[in-house]
C-alpha positions as a Markdown table, in Angstrom:
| # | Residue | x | y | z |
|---|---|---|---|---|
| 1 | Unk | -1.3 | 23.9 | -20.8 |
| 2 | Unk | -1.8 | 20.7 | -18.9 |
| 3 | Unk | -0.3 | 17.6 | -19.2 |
| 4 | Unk | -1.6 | 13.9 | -19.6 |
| 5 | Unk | 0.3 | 12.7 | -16.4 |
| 6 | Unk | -1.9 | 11.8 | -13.3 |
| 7 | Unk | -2.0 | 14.4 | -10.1 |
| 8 | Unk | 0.3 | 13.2 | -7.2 |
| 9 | Unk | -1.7 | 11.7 | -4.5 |
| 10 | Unk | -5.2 | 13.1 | -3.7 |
| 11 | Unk | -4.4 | 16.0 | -2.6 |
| 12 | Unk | -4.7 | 17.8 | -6.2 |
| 13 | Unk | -7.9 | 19.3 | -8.0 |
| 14 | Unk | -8.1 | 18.9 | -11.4 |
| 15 | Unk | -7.4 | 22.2 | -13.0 |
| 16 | Unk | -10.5 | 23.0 | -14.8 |
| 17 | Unk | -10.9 | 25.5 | -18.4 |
| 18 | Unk | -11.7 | 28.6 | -15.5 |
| 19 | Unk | -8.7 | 27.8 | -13.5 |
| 20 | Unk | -6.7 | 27.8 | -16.6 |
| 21 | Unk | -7.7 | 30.9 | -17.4 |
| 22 | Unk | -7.4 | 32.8 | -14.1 |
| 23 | Unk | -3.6 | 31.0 | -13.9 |
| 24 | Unk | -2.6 | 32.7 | -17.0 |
| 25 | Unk | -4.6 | 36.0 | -15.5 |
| 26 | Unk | -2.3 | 35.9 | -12.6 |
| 27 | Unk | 1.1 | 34.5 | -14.3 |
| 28 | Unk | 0.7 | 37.3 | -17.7 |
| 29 | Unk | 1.6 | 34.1 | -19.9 |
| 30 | Unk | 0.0 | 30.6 | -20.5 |
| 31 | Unk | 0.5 | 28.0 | -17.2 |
| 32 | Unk | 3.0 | 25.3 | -18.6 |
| 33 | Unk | 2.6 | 21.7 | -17.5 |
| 34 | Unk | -0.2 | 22.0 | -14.9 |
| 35 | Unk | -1.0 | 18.8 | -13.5 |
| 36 | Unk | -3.7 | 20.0 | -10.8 |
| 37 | Unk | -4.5 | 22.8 | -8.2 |
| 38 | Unk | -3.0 | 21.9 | -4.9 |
| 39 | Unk | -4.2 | 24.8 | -2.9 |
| 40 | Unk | -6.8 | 27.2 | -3.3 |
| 41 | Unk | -7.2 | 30.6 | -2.1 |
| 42 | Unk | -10.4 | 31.4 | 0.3 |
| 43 | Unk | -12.7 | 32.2 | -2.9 |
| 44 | Unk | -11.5 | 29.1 | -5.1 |
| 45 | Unk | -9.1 | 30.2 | -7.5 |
| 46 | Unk | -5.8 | 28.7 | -7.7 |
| 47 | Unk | -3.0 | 29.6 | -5.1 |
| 48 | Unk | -0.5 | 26.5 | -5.9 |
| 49 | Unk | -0.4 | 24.7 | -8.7 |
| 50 | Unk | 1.4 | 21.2 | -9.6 |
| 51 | Unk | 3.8 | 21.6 | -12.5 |
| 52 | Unk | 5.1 | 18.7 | -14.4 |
| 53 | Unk | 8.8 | 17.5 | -13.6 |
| 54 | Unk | 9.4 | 17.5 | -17.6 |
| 55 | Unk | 7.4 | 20.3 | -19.3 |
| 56 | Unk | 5.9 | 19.8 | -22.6 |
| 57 | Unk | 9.1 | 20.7 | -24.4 |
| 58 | Unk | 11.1 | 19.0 | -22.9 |
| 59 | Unk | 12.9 | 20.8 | -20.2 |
| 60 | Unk | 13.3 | 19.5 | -16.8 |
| 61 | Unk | 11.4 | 21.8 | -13.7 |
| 62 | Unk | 12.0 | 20.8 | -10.5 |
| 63 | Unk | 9.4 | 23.6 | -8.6 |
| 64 | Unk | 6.7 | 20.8 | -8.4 |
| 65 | Unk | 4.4 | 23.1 | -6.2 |
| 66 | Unk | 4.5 | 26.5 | -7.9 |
| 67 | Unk | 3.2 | 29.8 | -6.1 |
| 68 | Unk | 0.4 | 31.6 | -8.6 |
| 69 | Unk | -1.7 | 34.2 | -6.5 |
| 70 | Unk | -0.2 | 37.8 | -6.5 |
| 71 | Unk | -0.8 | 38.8 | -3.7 |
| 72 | Unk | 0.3 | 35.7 | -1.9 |
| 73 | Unk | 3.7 | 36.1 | -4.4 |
| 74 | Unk | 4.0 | 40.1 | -3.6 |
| 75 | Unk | 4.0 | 39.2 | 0.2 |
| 76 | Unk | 6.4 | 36.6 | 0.0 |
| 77 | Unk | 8.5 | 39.5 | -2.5 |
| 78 | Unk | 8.1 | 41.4 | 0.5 |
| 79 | Unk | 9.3 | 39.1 | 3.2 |
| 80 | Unk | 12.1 | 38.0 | 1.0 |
| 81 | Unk | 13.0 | 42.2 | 0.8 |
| 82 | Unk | 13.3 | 42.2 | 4.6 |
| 83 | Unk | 16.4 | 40.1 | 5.0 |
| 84 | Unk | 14.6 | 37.5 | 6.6 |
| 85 | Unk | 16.8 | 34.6 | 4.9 |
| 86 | Unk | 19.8 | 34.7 | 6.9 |
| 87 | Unk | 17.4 | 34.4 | 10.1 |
| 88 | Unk | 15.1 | 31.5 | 8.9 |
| 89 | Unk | 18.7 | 29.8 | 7.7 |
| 90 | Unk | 19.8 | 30.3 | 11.4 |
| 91 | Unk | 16.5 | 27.9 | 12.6 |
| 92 | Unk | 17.5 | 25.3 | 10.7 |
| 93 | Unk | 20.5 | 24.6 | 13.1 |
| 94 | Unk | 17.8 | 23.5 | 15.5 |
| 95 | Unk | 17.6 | 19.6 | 15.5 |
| 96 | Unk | 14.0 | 19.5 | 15.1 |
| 97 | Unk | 13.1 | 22.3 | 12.3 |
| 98 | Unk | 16.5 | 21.1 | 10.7 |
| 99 | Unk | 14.7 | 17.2 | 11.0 |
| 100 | Unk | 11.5 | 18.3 | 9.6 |
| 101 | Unk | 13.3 | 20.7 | 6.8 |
| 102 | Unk | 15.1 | 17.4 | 5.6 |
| 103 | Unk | 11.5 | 15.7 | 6.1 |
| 104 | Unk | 10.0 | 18.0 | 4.1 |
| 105 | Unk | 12.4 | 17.7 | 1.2 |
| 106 | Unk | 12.4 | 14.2 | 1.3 |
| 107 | Unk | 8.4 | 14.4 | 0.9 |
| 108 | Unk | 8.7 | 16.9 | -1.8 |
| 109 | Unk | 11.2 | 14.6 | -4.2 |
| 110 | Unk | 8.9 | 11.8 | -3.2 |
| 111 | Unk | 5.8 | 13.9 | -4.6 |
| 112 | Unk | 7.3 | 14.5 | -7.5 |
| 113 | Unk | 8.7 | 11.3 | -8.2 |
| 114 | Unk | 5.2 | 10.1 | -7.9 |
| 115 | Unk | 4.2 | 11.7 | -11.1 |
| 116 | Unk | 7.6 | 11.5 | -13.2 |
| 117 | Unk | 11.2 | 10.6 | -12.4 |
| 118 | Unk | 13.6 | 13.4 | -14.3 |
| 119 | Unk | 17.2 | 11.9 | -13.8 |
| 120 | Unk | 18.5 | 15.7 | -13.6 |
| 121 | Unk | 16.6 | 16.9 | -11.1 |
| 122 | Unk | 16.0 | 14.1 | -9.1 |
| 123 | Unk | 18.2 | 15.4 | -6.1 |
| 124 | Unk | 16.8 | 19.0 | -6.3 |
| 125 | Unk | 13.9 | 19.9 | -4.4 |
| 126 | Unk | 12.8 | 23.5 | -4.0 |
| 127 | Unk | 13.2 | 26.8 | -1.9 |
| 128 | Unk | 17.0 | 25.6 | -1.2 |
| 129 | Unk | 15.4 | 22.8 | 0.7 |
| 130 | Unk | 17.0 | 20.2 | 2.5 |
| 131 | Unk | 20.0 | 22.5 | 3.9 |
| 132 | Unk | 19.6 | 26.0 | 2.9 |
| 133 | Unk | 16.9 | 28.7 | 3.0 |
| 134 | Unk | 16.9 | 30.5 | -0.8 |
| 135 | Unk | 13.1 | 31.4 | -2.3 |
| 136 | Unk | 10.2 | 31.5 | 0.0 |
| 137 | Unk | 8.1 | 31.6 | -2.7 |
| 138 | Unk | 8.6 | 27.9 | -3.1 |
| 139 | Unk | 9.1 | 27.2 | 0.3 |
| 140 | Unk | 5.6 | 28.5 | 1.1 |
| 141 | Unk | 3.9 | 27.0 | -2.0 |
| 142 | Unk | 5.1 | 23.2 | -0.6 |
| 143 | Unk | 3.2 | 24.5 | 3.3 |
| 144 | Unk | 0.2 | 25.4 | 1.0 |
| 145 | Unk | 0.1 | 22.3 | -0.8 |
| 146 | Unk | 1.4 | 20.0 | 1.9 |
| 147 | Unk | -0.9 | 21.6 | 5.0 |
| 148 | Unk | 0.6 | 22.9 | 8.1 |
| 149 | Unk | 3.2 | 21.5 | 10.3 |
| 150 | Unk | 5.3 | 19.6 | 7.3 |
| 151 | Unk | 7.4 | 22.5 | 5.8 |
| 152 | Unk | 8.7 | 24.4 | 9.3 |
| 153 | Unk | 10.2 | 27.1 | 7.0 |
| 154 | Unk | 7.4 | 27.8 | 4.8 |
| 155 | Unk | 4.7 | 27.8 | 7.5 |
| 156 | Unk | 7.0 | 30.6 | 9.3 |
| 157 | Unk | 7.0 | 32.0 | 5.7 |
| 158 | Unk | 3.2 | 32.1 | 5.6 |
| 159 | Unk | 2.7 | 33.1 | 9.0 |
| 160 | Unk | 5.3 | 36.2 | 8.6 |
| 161 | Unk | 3.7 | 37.5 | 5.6 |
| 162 | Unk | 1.3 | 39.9 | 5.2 |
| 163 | Unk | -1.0 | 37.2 | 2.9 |
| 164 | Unk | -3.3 | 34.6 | 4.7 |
| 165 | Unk | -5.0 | 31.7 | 2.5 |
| 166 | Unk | -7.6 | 32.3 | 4.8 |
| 167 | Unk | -9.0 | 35.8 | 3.6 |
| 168 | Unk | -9.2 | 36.5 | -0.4 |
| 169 | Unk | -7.0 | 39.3 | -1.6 |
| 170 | Unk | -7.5 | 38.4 | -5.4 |
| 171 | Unk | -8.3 | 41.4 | -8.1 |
| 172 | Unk | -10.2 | 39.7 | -10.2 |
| 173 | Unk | -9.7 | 41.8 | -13.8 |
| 174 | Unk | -11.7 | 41.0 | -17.3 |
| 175 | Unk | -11.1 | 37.6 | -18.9 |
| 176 | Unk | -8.3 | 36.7 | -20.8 |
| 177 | Unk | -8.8 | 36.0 | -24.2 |
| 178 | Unk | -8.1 | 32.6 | -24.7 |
| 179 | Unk | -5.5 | 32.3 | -28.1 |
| 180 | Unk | -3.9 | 29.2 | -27.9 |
């Protein structure tokens, strides 16, 4: 479902009736409160979408850039599975990834905040962000949608997994019938 709120920025695509459809291919369920595509993967379909701060009913979601291809989810699964947490926790003890950690937060609320102020989640970013390390999943989805060199955490994310935006890994299955 999509919203009526504007994208953040310009760095969002529309999310047309075909990325709708392949979002709810790749979630199993209908996309709630899509606002725009912020990063594709190599053949086009959707890699990162925006989500609404609010959904439609009502409930507040703070993961503004949400992670949607499978394989790029199952890799960062399987990065998560290797105890890398405690290690990429470690970097941000060093001045400049724990600067641009903070940085990248602060960019993240701001994002957000540029579509819809939510009161309860207005101090919560995403992926443990500014001071701890906790779902690379989200982490990564912020480097996709933000470009490299703005999340230090989820670029090492990225660059440690087994997925690359750059090379296609989708399955692309029959259409999903479209009952809404």
């Amino acid at each position: 479902m999509t919203t009526d709120a504007p994208a953040p920025r310009s760095f969002a695509d529309p999310a047309t009736d075909d990325d709708l459809r392949v979002l709810r291919q790749q979630l199993g369920r209908p996309a709630r409160g899509v606002l725009g595509i912020a990063a594709r993967c190599a053949c086009g379909r959707p890699t990162v979408v925006i989500t609404a701060p609010r959904l439609p009913d009502g409930t507040p979601f703070p993961t503004f850039y949400y992670l949607t291809h499978p394989a790029a989810t199952s890799a960062m699964s399987a990065l998560e599975a290797t105890q890398v947490m405690p290690e990429f926790a470690a970097l941000l003890e060093e001045p400049e990834i724990g600067r641009q950690y903070r940085a990248a937060h602060a960019l993240y609320l701001a994002d957000r905040e540029s579509v819809e102020v939510v009161p309860e989640i207005s101090d919560f970013s995403a992926g443990g962000m500014p001071t701890r390390v906790k779902c690379l999943h989200a982490l990564a989805a912020h480097a996709l949608a933000a470009g490299p060199g703005v999340n230090p955490i989820g670029d090492l994310a990225l660059e440690r997994s087994s997925w690359s935006p750059s090379r296609c890994q989708c399955v692309i299955e029959e259409p999903v019938p479209d009952h809404d």
